[in-house]
C-alpha positions as a Python dict, from the first residue, in 0.01 Angstrom:
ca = {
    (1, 'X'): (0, 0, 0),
    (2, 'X'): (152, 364, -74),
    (3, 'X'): (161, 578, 182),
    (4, 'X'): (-161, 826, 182),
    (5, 'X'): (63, 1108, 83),
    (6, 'X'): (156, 965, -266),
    (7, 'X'): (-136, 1013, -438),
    (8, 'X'): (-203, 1141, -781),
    (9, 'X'): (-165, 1490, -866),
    (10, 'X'): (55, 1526, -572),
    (11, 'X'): (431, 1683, -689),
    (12, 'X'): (771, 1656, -511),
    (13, 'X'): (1034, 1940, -566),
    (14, 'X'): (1356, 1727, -541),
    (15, 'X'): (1306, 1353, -626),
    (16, 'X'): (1655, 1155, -581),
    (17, 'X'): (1766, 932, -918),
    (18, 'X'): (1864, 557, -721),
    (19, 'X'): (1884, 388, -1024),
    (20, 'X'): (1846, 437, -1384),
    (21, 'X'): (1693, 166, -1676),
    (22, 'X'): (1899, 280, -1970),
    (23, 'X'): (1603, 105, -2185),
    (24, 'X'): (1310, 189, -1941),
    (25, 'X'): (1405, 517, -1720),
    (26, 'X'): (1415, 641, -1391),
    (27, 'X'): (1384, 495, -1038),
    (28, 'X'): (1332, 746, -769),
    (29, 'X'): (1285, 830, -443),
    (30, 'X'): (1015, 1066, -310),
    (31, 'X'): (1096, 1269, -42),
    (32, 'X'): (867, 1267, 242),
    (33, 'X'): (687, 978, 184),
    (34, 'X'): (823, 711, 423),
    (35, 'X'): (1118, 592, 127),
    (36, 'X'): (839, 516, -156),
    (37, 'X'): (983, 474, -460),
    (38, 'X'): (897, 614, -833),
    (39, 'X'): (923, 553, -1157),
    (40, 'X'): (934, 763, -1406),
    (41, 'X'): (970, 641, -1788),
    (42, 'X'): (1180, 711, -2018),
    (43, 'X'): (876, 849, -2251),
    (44, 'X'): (764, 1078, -1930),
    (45, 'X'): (1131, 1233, -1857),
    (46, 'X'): (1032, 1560, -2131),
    (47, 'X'): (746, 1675, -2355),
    (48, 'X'): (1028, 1646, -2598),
    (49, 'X'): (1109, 1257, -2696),
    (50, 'X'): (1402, 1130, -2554),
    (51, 'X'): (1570, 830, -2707),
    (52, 'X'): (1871, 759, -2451),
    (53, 'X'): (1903, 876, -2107),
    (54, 'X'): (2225, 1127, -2055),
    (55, 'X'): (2373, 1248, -1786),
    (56, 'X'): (2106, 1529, -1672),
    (57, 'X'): (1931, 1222, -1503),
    (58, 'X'): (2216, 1000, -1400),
    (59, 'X'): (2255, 839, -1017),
    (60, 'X'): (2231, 1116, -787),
    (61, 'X'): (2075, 1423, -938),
    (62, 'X'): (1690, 1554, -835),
    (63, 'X'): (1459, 1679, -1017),
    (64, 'X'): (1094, 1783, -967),
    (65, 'X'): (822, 1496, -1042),
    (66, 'X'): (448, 1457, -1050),
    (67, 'X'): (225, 1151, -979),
    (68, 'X'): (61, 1028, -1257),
    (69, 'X'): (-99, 697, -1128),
    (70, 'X'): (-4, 416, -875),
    (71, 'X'): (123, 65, -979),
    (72, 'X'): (30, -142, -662),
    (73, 'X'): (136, -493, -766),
    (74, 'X'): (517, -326, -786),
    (75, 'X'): (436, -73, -439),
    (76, 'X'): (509, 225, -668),
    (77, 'X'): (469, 558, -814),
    (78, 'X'): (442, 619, -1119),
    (79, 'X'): (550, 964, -1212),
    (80, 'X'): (622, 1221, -1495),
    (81, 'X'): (912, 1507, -1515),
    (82, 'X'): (748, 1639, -1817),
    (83, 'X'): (706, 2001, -1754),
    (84, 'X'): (308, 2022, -1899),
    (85, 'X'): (188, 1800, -1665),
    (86, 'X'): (391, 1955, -1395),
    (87, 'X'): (228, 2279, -1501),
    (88, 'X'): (-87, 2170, -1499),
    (89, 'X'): (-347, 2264, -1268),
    (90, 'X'): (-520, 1941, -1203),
    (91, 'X'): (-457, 1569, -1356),
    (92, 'X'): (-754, 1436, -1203),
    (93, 'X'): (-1137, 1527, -1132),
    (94, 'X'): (-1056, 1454, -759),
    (95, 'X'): (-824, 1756, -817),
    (96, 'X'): (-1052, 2024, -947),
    (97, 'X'): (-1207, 2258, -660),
    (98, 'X'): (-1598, 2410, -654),
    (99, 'X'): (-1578, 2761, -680),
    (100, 'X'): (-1262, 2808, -824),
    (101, 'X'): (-1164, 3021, -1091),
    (102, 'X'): (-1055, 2800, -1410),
    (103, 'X'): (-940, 2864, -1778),
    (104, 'X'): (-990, 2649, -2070),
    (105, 'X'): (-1051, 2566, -2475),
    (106, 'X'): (-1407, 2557, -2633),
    (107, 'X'): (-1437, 2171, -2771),
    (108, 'X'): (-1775, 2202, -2899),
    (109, 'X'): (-2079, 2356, -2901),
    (110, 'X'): (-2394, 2102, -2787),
    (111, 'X'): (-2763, 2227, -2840),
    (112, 'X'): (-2762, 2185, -2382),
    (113, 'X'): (-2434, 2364, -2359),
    (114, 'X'): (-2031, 2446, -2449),
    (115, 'X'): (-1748, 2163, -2369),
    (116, 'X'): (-1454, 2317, -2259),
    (117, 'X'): (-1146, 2115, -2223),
    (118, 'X'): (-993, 2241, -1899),
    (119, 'X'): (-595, 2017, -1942),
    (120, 'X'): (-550, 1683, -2139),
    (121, 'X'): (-712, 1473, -1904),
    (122, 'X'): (-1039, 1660, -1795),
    (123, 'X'): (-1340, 1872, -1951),
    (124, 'X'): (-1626, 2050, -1848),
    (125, 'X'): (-1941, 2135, -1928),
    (126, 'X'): (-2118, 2476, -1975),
    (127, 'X'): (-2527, 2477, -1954),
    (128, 'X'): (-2663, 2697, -2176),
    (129, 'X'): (-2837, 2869, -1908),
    (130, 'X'): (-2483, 2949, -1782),
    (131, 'X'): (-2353, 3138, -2072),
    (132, 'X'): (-2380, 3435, -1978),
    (133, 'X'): (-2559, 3677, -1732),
    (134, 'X'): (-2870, 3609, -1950),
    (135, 'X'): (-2963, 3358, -2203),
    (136, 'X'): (-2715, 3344, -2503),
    (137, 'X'): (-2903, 3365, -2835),
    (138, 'X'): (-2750, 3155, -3110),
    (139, 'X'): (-2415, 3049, -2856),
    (140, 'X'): (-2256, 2909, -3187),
    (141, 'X'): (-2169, 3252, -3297),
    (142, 'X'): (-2002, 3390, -3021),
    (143, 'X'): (-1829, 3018, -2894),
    (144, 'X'): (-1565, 2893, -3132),
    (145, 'X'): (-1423, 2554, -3094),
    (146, 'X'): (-1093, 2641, -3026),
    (147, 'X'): (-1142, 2964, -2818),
    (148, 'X'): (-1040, 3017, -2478),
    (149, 'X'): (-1267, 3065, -2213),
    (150, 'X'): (-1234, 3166, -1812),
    (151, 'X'): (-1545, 3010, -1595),
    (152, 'X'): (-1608, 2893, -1263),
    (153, 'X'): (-1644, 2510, -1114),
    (154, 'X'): (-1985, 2499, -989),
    (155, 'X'): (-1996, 2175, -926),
    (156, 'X'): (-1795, 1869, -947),
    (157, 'X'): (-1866, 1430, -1009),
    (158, 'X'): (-1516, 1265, -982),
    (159, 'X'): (-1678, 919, -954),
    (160, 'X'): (-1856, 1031, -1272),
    (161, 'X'): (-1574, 1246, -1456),
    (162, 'X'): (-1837, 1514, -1462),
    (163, 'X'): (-1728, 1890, -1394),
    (164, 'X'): (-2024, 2135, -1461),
    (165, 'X'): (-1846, 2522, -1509),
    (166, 'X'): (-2030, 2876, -1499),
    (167, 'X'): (-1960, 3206, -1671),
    (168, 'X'): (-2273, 3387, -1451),
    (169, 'X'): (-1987, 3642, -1311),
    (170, 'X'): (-2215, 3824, -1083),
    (171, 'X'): (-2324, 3513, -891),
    (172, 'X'): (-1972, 3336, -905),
    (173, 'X'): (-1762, 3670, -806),
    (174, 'X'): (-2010, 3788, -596),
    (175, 'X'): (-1871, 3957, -210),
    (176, 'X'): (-2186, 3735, -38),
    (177, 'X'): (-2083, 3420, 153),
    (178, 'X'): (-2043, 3129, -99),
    (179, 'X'): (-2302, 2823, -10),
    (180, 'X'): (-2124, 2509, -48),
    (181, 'X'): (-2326, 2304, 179),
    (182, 'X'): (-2633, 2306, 319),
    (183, 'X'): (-2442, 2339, 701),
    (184, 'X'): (-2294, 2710, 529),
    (185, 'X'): (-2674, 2801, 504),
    (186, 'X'): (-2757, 3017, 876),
    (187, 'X'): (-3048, 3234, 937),
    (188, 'X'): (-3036, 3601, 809),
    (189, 'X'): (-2726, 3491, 568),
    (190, 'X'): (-2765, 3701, 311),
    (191, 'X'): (-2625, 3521, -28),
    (192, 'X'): (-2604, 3483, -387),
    (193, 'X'): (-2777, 3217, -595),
    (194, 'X'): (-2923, 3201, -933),
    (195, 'X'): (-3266, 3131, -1068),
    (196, 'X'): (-3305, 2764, -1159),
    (197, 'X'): (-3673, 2721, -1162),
    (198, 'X'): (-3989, 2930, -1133),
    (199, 'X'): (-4280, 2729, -1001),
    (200, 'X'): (-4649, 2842, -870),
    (201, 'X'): (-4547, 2891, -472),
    (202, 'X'): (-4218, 3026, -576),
    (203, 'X'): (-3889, 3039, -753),
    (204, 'X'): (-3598, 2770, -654),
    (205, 'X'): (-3237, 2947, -613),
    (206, 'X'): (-2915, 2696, -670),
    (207, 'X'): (-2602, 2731, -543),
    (208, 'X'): (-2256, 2551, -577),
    (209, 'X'): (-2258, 2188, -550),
    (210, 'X'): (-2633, 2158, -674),
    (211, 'X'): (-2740, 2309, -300),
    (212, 'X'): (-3091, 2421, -390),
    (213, 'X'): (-3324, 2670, -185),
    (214, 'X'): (-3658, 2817, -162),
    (215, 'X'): (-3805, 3226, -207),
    (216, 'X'): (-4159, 3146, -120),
    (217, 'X'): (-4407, 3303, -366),
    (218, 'X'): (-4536, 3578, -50),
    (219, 'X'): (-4110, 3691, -24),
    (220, 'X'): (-4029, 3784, -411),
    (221, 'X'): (-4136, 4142, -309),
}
């Protein structure tokens, strides 16, 4: 079993070379996590193809590694030294964090929304209805596949790969508490949601992580 510190995603500054595969790569060992060992291959040393491993990764020298995924039959690590996934924000859907402020590429443009690839490995999904401050007319002409875009997580499905992203600014950027949870929720809180639904005894407000509440029909003013 790795140790619980070794999981993927997780990056160590100065990995130590034990022992290097000429044919295969790297052998290293992670610092701070109870002598685990990782591996990095040969194909994950650069984003630039290596053919033979010189002397900037001989016996001895560190370098600065990322976890990519765990090999548990060998007790290992694997990990990369290539310096777009060390860059990268997240590598899994684990990683990504509700609320936060991301950046990514238009995909495609789907009659229920916009994909936006947010790194290699993950992608999210823009409802319609959160386009924009108000319903986007014709979103075809004004997202490009291929265009970058900045948006918020709203909410994320790791078990599902699902990350659902907002561009409502004034509800994502607002200076009002941010419900997360229903336990954030305390009388008199005064906070931002958005209109989901408008129903006979009232209109249903949603917050991050699909948290949903109530105006009751007699409080819309």
């Amino acid at each position: 079993v790795l140790p619980v510190g070794v999981r993927v995603g997780t990056t160590f500054e100065s990995a130590e070379v034990v022992r290097v595969d000429a044919k295969l790569g790297l052998y290293l060992k992670l610092p701070g996590a109870d002598a685990c060992t990782g591996f990095a291959h040969i194909s994950r040393l650069s984003d630039e193809r290596i053919d033979k491993i010189g002397r900037k990764h001989s016996a001895g020298t560190t370098h600065q590694c990322r976890v990519v995924s765990h090999s548990l039959i060998d007790g290992m690590a694997n990990v990369s030294l290539e310096e777009s996934l060390l860059a990268a924000p997240f590598l899994t859907y684990s990683d990504v964090t509700v609320g936060s402020a991301v950046s990514g590429k238009i995909i495609s443009v789907e009659p229920y929304g916009v994909i936006v690839s947010l790194t290699d490995r993950i992608r999210g999904l823009i409802p319609s209805v959160h386009l924009g401050e108000l319903l986007v007319k014709n979103p075809e002409t004004k997202f490009k596949p291929g265009k970058k875009v900045k948006c918020h997580v709203l909410s994320v499905d790791a078990a599902k790969s699902r990350v659902v992203l907002s561009m409502k600014t004034s509800f994502c950027e607002s200076d009002t508490p941010r419900i997360m949870q229903y336990s954030d929720v305390k009388p008199g809180t005064v906070c931002t949601g958005f209109i989901s639904a408008i129903k006979d005894f009232g209109c249903i407000l949603t917050f991050f992580n699909d948290v949903h509440g109530l105006v009751p029909r007699d409080q819309l003013g």
